[in-house]
C-alpha positions in Angstrom: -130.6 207.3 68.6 -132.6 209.5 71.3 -134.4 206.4 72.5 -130.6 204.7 73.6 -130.0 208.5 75.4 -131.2 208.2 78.6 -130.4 204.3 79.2 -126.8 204.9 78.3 -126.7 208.3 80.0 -128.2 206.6 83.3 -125.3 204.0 82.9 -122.5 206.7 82.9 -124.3 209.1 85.8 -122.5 206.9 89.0 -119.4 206.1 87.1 -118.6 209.7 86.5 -119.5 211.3 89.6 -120.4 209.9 93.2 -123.3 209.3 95.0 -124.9 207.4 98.3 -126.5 204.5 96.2 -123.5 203.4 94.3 -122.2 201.9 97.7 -125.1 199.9 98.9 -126.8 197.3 97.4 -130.4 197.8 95.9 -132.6 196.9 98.1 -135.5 195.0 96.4 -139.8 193.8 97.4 -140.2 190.5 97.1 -142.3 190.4 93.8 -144.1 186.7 91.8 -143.9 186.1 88.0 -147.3 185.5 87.0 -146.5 185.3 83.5 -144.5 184.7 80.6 -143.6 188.6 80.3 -142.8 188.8 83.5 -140.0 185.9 83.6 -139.0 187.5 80.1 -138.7 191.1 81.9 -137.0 189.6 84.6 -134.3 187.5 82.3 -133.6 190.2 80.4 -133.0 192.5 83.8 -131.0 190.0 85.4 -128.5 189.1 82.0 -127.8 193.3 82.3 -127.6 193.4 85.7 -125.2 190.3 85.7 -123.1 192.3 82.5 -123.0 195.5 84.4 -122.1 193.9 87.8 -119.2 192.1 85.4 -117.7 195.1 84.3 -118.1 196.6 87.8 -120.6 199.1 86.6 -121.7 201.3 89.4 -125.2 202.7 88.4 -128.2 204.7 89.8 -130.5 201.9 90.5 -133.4 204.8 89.9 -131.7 206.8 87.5 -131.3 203.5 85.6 -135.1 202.4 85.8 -136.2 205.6 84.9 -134.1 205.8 81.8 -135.6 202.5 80.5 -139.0 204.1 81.6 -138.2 206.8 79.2 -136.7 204.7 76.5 -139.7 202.5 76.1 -142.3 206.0 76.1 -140.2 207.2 73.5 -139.7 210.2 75.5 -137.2 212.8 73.8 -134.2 213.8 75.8 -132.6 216.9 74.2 -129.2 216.3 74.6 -125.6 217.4 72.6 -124.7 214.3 70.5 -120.9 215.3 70.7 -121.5 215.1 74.4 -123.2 211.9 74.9 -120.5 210.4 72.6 -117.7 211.2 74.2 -119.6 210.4 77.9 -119.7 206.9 76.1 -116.6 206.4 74.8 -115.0 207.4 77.8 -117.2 204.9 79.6 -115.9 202.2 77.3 -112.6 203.1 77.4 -112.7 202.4 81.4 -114.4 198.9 80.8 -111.6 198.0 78.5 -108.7 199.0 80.8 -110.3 197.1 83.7 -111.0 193.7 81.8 -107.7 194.1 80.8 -106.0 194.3 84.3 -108.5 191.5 85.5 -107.1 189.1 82.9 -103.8 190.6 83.4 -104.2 189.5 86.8 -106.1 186.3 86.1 -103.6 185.2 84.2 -100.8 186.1 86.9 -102.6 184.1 89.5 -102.5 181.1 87.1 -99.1 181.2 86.3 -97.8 181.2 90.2 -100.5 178.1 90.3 -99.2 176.5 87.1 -95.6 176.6 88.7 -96.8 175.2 92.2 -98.9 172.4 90.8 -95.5 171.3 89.0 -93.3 171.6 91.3 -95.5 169.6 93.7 -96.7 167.3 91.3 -92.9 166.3 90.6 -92.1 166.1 93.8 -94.9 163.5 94.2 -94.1 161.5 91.2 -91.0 161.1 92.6 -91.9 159.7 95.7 -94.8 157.3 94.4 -92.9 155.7 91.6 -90.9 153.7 94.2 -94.0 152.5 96.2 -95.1 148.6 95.8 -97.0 147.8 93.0 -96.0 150.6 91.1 -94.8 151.0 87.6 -93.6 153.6 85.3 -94.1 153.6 81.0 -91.9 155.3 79.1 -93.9 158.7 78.9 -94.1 158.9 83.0 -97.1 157.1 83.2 -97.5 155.3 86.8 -100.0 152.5 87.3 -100.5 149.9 89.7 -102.8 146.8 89.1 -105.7 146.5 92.0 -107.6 143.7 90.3 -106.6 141.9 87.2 -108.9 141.2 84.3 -109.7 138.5 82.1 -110.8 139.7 78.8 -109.3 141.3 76.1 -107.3 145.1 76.4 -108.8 148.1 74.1 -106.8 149.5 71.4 -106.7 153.0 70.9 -108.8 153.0 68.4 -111.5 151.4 70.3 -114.6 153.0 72.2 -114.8 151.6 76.3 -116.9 151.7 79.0 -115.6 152.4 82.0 -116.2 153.8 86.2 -113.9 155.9 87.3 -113.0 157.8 90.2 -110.5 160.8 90.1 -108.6 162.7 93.3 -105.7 164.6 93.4 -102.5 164.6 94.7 -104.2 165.7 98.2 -107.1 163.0 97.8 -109.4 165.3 97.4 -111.9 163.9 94.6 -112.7 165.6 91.9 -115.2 163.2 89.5 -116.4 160.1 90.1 -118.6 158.1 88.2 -119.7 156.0 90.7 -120.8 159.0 92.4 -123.1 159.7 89.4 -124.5 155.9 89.5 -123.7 155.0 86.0 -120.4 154.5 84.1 -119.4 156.4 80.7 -118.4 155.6 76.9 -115.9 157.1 75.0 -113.7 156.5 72.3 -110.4 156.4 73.6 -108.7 158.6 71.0 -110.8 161.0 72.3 -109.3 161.5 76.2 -106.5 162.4 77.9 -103.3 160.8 77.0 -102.6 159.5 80.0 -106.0 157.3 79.6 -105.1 156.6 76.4 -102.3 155.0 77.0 -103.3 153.4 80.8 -106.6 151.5 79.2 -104.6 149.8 77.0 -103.0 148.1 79.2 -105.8 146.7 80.9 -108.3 143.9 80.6 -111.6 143.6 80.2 -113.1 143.5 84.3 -109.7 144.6 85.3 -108.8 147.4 88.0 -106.1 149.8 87.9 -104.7 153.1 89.3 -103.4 155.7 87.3 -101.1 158.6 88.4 -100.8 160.7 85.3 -98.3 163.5 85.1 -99.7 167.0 83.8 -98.1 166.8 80.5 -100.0 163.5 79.9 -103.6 165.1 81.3 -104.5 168.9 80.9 -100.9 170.8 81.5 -101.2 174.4 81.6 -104.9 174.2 80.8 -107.0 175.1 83.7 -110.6 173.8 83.7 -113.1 174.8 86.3 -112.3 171.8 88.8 -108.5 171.1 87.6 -105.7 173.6 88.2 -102.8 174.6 85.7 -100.5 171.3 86.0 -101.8 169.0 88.1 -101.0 165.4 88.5 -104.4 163.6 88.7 -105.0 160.1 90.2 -107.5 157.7 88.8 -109.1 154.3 89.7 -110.4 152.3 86.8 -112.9 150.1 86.6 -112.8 148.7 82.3 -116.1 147.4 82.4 -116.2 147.2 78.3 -114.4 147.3 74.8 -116.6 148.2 72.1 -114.8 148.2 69.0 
C-alpha cells in the first residue's frame, strides 16, 4: 500500500490547498524518444495526464514527479492510513460531484439543441415538401428524382452499393463519399430508416435526394457530427444491388 502513498498524496496536495503552479501550465524541454521505453513512459504519462486533466485535477507538476520517483525506489513514506484514506476519499468524492454536474450540464445543452433542431427541422419540412419535384411517403419521407435509373430497385433485404453525399438543413456537408474517392456497401436493413425506405424506391444507376425527418434518421441521438434531431439531406448515387 506505501508504494501508492506518495503518488496518490501528490495527487490530493493542489486540490486541497493552493499554490502558484496549479494556475499555469507546465512548462516542458523539448525531449526525443529514442526507444521503445521511452514512447511507453511517455504513453502511459500522457493517458494520466489526459485522465487527470478530465476530471480537472489540479496537481503539483513536481510534487507529482517526485511521488512517482518515490513510488518506483520503493521509498517508505510514514504516513497515518486513517489519514491518507480519508484525503482519498474525499478526493473522490469531489471527482464524482463534478462529472456529475458536467453531464448534468451536458445533457442540458443537448436538450435545448434537441428542441431547436426540431423545431427548425419542421419548419423546413414544411416549406420543402411543396417545392417542384418533391414527394412525400407516408412516414415523412421527402425525395425528389435527379436522374432516373434503369435497373432493378433493392429490397430491404438486399446489400447496395452506393455514393453519397450528406448536408444539412444549412448545406453545410457533413459526409460525402465522393469526398473519400470510393463508394460504400451495406445491407440495407442495417441503416437509417429513412435509407431504408428511400433506396427502395430507386433503380439501379438512378439519382435521388433524400430529406429525411429526425425520427426516420438519428432523433434524439447525438453523434459527433449530427446534432439531437436533425433533418439530414442526402444525394444518392445506387451504383449496385447485391442481393
Amino acid at each position: 500500500m506505501y508504494k501508492i502513498f506518495s503518488i496518490t498524496i501528490a495527487l490530493f496536495l493542489l486540490v486541497s490547498c493552493g499554490a502558484e503552479a496549479q494556475n499555469k501550465k507546465e512548462q516542458t524541454k523539448p525531449f526525443s524518444l529514442k526507444n521503445a521505453q521511452d514512447s511507453i513512459s511517455y504513453i502511459i504519462g500522457t493517458q494520466w495526464g489526459g485522465s487527470l486533466a478530465m476530471d480537472s485535477v489540479k496537481v503539483n507538476i513536481d510534487a507529482l514527479k517526485q511521488g512517482i520517483v518515490d513510488a518506483l525506489n520503493d521509498t517508505k513514506i510514514e504516513m497515518d492510513q486513517a489519514k491518507v484514506d480519508a484525503m482519498m476519499q474525499a478526493l473522490v468524492a469531489e471527482i464524482n460531484v463534478r462529472r456529475q454536474q458536467g453531464e448534468a450540464s451536458k445533457q442540458e445543452e443537448t436538450n435545448k439543441m434537441a428542441n431547436v433542431n426540431l423545431q427548425k427541422g419542421k419548419e423546413f419540412l414544411e416549406q420543402n415538401k411543396n417545392k417542384p419535384g418533391f414527394k412525400v411517403t407516408a412516414s415523412g419521407l421527402q425525395y425528389k428524382e435527379i436522374t432516373p435509373g434503369t435497373g432493378k430497385s433493392p429490397k430491404a433485404t438486399d446489400k447496395v452499393k452506393v455514393h453519397y453525399k450528406g448536408t444539412f438543413i444549412n448545406g453545410e456537408e457533413f459526409d460525402s463519399s465522393y469526398k473519400r474517392g470510393e463508394p460504400i456497401e451495406f445491407p440495407l436493413s442495417g441503416v437509417i430508416k429513412g435509407w431504408t425506405e428511400g433506396l427502395q424506391l430507386m433503380k439501379t444507376g438512378g439519382k435521388m435526394q433524400f430529406v429525411i425527418p429526425s425520427d426516420l434518421a438519428y432523433g434524439e441521438n447525438a453523434h459527433p457530427s449530427i446534432g439531437p434531431n436533425q433533418v439530414l439531406i442526402f444525394e444518392v448515387e445506387l451504383l449496385d444491388v447485391i442481393e
